[in-house]
C-alpha positions in Angstrom: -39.4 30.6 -230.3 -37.2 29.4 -227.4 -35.4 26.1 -228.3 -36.7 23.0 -226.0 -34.5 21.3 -223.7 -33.3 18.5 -225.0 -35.3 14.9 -223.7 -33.2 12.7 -221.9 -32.5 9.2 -222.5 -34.6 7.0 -220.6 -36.0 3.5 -221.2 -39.8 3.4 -220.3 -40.5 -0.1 -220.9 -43.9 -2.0 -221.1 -43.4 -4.9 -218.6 -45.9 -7.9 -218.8 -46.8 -8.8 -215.2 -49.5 -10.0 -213.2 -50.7 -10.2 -210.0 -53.5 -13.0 -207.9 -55.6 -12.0 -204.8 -56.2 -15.7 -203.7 -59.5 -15.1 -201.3 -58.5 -14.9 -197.7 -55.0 -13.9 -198.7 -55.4 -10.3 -197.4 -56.8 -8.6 -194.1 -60.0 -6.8 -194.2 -57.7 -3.7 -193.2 -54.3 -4.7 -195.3 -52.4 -1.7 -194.7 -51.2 -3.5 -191.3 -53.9 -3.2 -189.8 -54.4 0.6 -190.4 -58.2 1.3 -190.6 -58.5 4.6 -192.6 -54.8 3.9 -194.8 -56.5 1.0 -196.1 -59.5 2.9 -197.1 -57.0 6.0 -198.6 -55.3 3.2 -200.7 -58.7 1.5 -202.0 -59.9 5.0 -202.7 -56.9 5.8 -204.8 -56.8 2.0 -206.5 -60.2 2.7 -207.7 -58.9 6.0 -208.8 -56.1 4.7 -211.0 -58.2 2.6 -214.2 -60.2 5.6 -214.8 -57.3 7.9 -214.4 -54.9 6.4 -216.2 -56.9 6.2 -219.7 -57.9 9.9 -219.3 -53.9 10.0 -219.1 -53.2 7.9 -222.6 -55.7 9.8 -224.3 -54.3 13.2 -223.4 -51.2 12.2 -224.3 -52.0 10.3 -227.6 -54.0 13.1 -229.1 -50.3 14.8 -228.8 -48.3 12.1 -229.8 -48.1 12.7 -233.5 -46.8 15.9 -232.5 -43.4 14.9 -231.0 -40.1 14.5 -233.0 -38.0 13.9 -230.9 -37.0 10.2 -231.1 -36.3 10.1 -227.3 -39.9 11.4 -226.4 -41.4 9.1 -229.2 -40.1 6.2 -227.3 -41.0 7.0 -224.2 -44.3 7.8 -225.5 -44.6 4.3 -226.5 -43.3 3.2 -223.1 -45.7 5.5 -221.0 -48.8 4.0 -222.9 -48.1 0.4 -222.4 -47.2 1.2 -219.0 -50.6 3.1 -218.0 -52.4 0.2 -219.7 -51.0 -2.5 -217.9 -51.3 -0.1 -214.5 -55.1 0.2 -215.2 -55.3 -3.7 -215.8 -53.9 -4.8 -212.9 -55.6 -2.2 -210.8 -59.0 -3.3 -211.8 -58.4 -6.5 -211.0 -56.9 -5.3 -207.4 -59.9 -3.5 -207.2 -62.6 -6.2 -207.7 -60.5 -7.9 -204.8 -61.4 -4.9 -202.9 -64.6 -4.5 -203.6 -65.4 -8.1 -202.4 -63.9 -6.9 -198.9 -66.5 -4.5 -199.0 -64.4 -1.5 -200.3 -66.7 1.1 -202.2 -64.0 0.3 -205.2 -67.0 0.6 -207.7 -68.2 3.5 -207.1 -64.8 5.2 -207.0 -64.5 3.9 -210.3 -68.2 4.9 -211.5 -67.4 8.6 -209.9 -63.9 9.2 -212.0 -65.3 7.3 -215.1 -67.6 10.2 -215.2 -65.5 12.9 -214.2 -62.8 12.3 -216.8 -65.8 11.5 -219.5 -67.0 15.4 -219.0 -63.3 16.7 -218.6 -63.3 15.4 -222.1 -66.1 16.9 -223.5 -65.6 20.0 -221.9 -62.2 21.1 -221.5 -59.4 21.7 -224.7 -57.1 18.9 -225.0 -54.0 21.2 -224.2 -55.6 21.6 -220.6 -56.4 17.9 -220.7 -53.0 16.8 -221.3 -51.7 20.0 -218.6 -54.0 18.0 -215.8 -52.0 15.0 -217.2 -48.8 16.4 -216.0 -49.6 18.2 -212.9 -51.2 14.4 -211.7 -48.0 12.5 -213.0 -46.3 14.6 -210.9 -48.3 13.9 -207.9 -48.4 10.0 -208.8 -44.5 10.3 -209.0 -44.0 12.1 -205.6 -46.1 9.6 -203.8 -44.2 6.6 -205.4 -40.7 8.2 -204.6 -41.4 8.6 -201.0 -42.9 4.8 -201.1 -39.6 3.6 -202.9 -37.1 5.7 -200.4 -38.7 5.3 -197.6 -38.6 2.3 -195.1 -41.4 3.4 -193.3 -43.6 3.7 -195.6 -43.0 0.4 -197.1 -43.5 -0.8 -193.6 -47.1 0.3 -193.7 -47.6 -1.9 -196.7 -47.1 -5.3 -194.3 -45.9 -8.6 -197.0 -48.8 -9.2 -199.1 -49.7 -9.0 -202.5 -51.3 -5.6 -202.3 -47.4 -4.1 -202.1 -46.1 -6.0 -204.6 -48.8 -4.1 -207.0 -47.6 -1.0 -205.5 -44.2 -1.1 -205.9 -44.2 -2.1 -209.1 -46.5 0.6 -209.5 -44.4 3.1 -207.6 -41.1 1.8 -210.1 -42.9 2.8 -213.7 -44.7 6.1 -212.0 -41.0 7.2 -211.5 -39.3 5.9 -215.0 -42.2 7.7 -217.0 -42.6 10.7 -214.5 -41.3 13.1 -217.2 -42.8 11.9 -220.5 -46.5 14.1 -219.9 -44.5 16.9 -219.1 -42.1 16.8 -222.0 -45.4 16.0 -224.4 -46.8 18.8 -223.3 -43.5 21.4 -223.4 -42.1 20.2 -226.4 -45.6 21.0 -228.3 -46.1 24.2 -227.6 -47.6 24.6 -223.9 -47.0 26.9 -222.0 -45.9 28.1 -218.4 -48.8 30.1 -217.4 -51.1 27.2 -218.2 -49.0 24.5 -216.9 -48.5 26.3 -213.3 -52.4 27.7 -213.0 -53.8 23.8 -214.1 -51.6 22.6 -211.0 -52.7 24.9 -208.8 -56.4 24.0 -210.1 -55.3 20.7 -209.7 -54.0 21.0 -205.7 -57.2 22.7 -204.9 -59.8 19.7 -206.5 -57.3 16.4 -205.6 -57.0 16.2 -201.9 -60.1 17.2 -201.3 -61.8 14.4 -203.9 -59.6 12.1 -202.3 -61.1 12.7 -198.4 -64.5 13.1 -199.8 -64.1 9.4 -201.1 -62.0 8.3 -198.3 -64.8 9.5 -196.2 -68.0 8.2 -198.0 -65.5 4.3 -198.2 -65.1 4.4 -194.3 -68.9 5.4 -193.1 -69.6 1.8 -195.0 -67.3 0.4 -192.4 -68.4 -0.9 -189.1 -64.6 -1.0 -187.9 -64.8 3.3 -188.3 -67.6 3.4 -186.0 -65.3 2.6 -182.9 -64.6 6.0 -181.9 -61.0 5.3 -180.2 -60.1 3.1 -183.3 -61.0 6.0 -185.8 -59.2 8.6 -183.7 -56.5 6.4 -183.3 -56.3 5.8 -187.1 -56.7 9.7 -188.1 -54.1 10.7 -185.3 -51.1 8.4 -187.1 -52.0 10.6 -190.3 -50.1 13.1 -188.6 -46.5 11.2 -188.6 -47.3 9.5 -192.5 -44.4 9.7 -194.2 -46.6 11.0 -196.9 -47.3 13.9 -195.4 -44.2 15.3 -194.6 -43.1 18.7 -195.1 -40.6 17.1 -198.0 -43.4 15.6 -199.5 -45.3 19.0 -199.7 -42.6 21.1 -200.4 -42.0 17.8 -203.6 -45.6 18.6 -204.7 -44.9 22.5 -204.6 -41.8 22.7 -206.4 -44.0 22.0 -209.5 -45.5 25.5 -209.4 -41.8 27.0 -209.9 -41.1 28.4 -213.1 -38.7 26.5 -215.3 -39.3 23.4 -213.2 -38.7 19.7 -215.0 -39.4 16.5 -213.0 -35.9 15.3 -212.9 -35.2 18.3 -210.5 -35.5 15.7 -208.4 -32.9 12.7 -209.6 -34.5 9.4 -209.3 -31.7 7.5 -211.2 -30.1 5.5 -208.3 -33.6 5.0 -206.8 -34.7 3.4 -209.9 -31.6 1.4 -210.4 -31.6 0.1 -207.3 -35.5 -1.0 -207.5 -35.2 -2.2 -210.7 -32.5 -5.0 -209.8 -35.0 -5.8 -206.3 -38.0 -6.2 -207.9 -37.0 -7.8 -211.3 -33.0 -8.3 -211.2 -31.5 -12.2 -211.3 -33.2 -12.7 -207.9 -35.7 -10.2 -208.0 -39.1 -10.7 -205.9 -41.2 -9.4 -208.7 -39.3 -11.7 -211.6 -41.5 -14.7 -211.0 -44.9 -12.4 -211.7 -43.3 -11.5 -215.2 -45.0 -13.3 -218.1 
């Protein structure tokens, strides 16, 4: 057998935080003022609770697995993480929901979807699904945590904070699925052909939602609003052909997240959300 890589020292820590959604504190489109990006963000907010216990359970089941001291405590890490992710996410999206985003129903739709992938699929697949979404989760909050622009979309409101924040833990525990699942024995072929399952089912979920969230609007039945809204998709900073080409790189053989080197991107964010003077440090508890 091939000797593993070895895991790379990392702290994933479990940060106690919170967040409040006063009522009238945010826009009925928050995203400033973006009618179909707030509905993508509500749609994947409602995606995240659900998501992110399917996540600890596929990589609990494989925990007692891993010897490596370095992946044990990142195990640790990733779980309190997730936890307090899906926490704060429901509460975000009972916010939501009350703005008249179809956050429930998100929620009911992936609550179900994860229940049968459990049921019906090995766990090595489930925890291969694991990493292939981790690394979506990680691409999208590295281009939100590099890029200006896409922070600018965000507006100042309590909605970013939760995102950032987010965004900061996706990219410290970015590797720890994938290192569960190599250093216990999957493999290559399964890890690539999941993702590429994976790329074919998750954007297309994602607009199916997006969709259903925005025909409950009124606002998306001005035509040169909606038009207006789905044009400026075009120059997202999500979208970009970096962004792709992040997603992509996933499928190459031999591929690790830390390809891509978020250490300076995670030290600087660390020290502006919770350094000396950091605008997070007062939502610590």
């Amino acid at each position: 057998m091939t000797a593993q890589p070895a895991i790379p020292k990392r702290t994933v820590r479990t940060r106690r935080i919170g967040f409040a959604y006063p009522s009238g504190s945010l826009r009925r489109h928050y995203v400033q003022g973006d009618l179909v990006m707030s509905h993508v963000v509500a749609v994947l907010s409602g995606l995240f609770p659900e998501g992110e216990d399917f996540f600890i359970r596929a990589v609990r089941r494989y925990a007692g697995q891993v010897t490596d001291p370095e992946l044990k405590a990142q195990v640790g890490g990733f779980i309190g993480q997730e936890v307090t992710h899906g926490r704060e996410h429901r509460a975000l999206n009972d916010r939501l929901r009350e703005m008249g985003y179809p956050t429930r129903l998100v929620d009911r739709f992936t609550y179900y979807l994860m229940i049968r992938s459990d049921r019906l699929f090995p766990h090595r697949f489930q925890l291969a699904v694991t990493a292939a979404l981790e690394h979506y989760t990680a691409t999208i909050a590295e281009c939100l945590l590099s890029s200006a622009e896409a922070r600018r979309l965000l507006g100042e409101n309590e909605v970013r904070s939760v995102l950032l924040w987010h965004a900061l833990e996706e990219s410290e525990h970015k590797t720890v699925a994938f290192d569960v699942y190599r250093s216990t024995g999957g493999t290559e072929r399964l890890r690539i052909n999941t993702m590429r399952l994976v790329n074919t089912l998750f954007v297309p979920i994602v607009i199916g939602l997006t969709t259903i969230s925005l025909a409950r609007d009124p606002a998306a039945y001005n035509p040169v609003r909606l038009i207006r809204s789905l044009a400026a998709l075009r120059h997202s900073p999500f979208l970009t052909r970096e962004m792709l080409d992040h997603v992509r790189a996933y499928n190459r053989r031999g591929f690790h997240p830390d390809d891509f080197d978020a250490t300076e991107l995670l030290e600087r964010w660390k020290n502006e959300l919770f350094g000396t003077n950091g605008t997070l440090t007062d939502h610590l508890r």
